[in-house]
C-alpha positions as CSV (number, residue, x, y, z in Angstrom):
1,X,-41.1,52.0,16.8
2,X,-37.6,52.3,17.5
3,X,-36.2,55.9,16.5
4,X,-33.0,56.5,18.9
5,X,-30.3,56.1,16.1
6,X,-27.7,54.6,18.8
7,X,-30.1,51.7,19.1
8,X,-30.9,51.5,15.9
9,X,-26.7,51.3,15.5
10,X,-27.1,48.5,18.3
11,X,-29.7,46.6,16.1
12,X,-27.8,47.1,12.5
13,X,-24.8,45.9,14.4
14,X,-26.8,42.6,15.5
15,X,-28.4,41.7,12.2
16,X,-24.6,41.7,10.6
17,X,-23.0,39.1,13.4
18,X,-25.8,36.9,13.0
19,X,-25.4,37.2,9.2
20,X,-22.1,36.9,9.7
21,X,-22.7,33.7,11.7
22,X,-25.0,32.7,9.0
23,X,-22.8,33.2,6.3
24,X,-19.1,31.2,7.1
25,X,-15.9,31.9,5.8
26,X,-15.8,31.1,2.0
27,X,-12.8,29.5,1.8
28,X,-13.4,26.9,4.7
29,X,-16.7,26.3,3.0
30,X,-16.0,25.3,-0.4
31,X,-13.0,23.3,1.0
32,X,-15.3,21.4,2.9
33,X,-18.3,20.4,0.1
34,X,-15.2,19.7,-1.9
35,X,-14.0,17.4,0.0
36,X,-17.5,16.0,1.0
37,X,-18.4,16.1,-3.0
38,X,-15.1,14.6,-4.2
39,X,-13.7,12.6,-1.9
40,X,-15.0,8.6,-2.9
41,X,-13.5,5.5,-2.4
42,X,-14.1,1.6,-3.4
43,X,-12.9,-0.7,-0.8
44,X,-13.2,-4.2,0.8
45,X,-13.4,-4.9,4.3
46,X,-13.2,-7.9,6.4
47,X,-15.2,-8.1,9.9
48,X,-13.1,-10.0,12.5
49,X,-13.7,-10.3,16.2
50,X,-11.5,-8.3,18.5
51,X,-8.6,-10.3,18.4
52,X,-5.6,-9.1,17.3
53,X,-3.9,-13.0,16.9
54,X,-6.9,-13.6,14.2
55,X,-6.9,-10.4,12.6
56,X,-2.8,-10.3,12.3
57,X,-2.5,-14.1,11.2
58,X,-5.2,-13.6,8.8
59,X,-3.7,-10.1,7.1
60,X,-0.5,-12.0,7.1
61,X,-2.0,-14.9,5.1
62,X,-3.5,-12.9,2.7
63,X,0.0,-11.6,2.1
64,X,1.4,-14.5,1.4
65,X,-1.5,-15.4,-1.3
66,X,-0.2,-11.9,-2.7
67,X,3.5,-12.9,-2.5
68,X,3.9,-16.4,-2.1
69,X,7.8,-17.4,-0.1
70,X,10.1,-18.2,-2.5
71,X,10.3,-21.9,-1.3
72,X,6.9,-22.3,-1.8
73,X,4.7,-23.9,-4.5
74,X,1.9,-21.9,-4.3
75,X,0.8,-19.4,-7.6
76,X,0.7,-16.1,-6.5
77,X,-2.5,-13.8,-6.4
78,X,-4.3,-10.7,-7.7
79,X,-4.3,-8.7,-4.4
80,X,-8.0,-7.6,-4.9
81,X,-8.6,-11.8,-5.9
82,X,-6.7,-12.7,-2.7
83,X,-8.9,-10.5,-0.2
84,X,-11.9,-11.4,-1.8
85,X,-11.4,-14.7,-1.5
86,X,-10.8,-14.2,2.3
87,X,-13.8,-11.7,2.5
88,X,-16.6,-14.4,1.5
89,X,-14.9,-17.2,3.5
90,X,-14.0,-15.2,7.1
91,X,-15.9,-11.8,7.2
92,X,-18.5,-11.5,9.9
93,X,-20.3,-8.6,7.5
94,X,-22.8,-10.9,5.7
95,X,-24.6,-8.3,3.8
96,X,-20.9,-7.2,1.9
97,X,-19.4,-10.6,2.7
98,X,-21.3,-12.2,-0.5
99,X,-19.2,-9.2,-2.6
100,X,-16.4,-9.8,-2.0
101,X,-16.5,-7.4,1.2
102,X,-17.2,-4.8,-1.6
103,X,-18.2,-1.6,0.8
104,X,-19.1,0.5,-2.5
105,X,-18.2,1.3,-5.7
106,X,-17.0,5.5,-5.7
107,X,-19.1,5.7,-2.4
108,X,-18.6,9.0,-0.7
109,X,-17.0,9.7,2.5
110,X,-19.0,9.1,5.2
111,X,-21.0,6.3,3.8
112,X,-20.1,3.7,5.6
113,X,-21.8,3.0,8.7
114,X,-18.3,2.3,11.3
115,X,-17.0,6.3,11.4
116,X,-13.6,4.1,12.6
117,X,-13.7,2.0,9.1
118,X,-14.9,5.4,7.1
119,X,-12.2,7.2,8.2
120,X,-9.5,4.9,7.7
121,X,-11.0,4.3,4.2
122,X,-9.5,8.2,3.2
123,X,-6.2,7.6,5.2
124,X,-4.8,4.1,4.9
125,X,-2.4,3.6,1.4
126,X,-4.1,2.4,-1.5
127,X,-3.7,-1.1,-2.7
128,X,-2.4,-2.4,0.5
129,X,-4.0,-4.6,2.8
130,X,-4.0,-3.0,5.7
131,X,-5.6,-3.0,9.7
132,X,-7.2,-4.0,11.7
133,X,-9.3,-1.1,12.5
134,X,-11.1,-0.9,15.5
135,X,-15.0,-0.3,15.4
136,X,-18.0,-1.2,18.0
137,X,-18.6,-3.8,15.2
138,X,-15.7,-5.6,15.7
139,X,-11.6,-6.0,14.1
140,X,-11.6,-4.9,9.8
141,X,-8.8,-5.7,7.4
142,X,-9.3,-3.4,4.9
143,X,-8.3,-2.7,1.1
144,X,-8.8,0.3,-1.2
145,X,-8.6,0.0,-4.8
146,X,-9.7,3.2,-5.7
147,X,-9.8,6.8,-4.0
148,X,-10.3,10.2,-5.8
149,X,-8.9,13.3,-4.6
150,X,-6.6,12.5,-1.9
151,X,-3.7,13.7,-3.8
152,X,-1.2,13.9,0.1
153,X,-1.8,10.3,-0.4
154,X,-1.8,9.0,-3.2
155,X,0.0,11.4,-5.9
156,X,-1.5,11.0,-9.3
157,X,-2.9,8.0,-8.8
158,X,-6.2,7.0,-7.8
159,X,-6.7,3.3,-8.0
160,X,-5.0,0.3,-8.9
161,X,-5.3,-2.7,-11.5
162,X,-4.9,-5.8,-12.2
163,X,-1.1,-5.8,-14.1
164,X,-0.3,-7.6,-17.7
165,X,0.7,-11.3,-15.7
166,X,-2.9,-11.4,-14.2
167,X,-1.3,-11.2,-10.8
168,X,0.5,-8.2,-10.1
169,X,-0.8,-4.7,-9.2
170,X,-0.1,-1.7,-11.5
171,X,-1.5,2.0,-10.3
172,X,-3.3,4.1,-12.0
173,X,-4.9,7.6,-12.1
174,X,-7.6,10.3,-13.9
175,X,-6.0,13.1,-13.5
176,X,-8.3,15.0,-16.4
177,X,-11.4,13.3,-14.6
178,X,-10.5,14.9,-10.9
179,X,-9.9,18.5,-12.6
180,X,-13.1,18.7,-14.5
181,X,-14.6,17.7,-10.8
182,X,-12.8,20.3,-9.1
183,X,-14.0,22.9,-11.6
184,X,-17.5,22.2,-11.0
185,X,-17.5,22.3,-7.7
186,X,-15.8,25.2,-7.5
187,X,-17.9,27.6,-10.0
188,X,-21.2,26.4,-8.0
189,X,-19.2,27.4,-4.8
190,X,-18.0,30.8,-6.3
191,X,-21.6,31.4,-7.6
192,X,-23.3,30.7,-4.5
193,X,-20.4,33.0,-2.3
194,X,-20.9,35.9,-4.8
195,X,-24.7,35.8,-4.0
196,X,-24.3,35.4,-0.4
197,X,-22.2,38.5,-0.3
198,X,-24.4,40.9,-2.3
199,X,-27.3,39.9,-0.1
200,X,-24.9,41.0,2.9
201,X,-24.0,44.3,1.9
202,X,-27.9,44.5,1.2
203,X,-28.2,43.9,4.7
204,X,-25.6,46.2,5.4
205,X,-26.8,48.9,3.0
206,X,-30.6,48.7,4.7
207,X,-29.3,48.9,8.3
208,X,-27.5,51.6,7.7
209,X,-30.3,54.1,6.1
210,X,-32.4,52.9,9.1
211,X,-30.2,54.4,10.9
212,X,-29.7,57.7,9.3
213,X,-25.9,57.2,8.6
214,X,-26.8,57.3,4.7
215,X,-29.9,59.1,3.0
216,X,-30.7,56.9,0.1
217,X,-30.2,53.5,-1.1
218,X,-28.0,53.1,-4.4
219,X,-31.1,51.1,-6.6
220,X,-33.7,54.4,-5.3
């Protein structure tokens, strides 16, 4: 048994860095399973080879379905109608191809299976059709409709809709929705930090009367 109180300092000292290890910085923490809790999106994709000619002439069509030239005769389109439309006759993706391109509706971050296509999903505009994006997959257009709590990027909104003419695009958001999210996350987060730090000064407390530096412990 281990009686020199300088090594006992040396093993007190230990325990704390690896709780310290254990136990990360609060604030980084619940900013992360925030995010990770929070963060959703509903967006279509469309798969492409790697070419930028078909990708560009194909985003560029869909565009013009959008917003027809002014010389022309064609009816212009729901944006979300438009890509969909494109989605079930070009995409490569069969299995989302059917939908639409539909990738998910208010799937989290991180659930799609191209990290290049998840990514851009939290940092491209909403509503616009945007791309190509680069994955081992292949070239995706993509379009998000929807997005909660990327507020840098989108404001107060967090998804669009389909405007009073059918055609246009009107955006949208629930703000009161995102709040009462934030608040839960956030009370589990402070509950679980304010239990994480009384069993560290525990720690701290025990180390410390193994080593002689205090006589008792507060609950003897």
């Amino acid at each position: 048994m281990v009686r020199n109180p300088l090594a006992l300092l040396l093993i007190a000292h230990v325990l704390l860095q690896k709780t310290a290890c254990a136990f990360q910085n609060p604030i980084d923490v619940v900013t992360r399973d925030f995010q990770a809790l929070t963060r959703k999106v509903t967006a279509h994709h469309i798969l492409l080879p790697k070419s930028d000619d078909v990708a560009l002439t194909l985003k560029q069509s869909i565009r013009n379905r959008v917003s027809p030239p002014k010389d022309s005769d064609i009816d212009p389109l729901y944006v979300v109608d438009a890509f969909e439309a494109a989605a079930r006759k070009y995409s490569r993706d069969e299995g989302t191809a059917v939908n639409g391109g539909l990738l998910g509706n208010l799937a989290p971050q991180g659930y799609c299976r191209a990290e290049e296509l998840d990514r851009a999903c939290f940092q491209v505009p909403l509503g616009e059709i945007c791309g190509p994006v680069e994955s081992e997959y292949g070239y995706h257009l993509l379009l998000v409709v929807e997005r909660t709590n990327c507020k840098k990027l989108d404001g107060p909104y967090t998804k669009i809709e389909r405007g009073h003419d059918g055609t246009s695009k009107v955006f949208a958001g629930d703000a009161n929705q995102v709040e009462k999210e934030v608040m839960d996350v956030a009370l589990q987060q402070v509950g679980f930090w304010m239990g994480a730090s009384l069993a560290g000064g525990v720690v701290a407390e025990l180390a410390a009367k193994a080593a002689n530096v205090v006589d008792t412990l507060p609950w003897e």
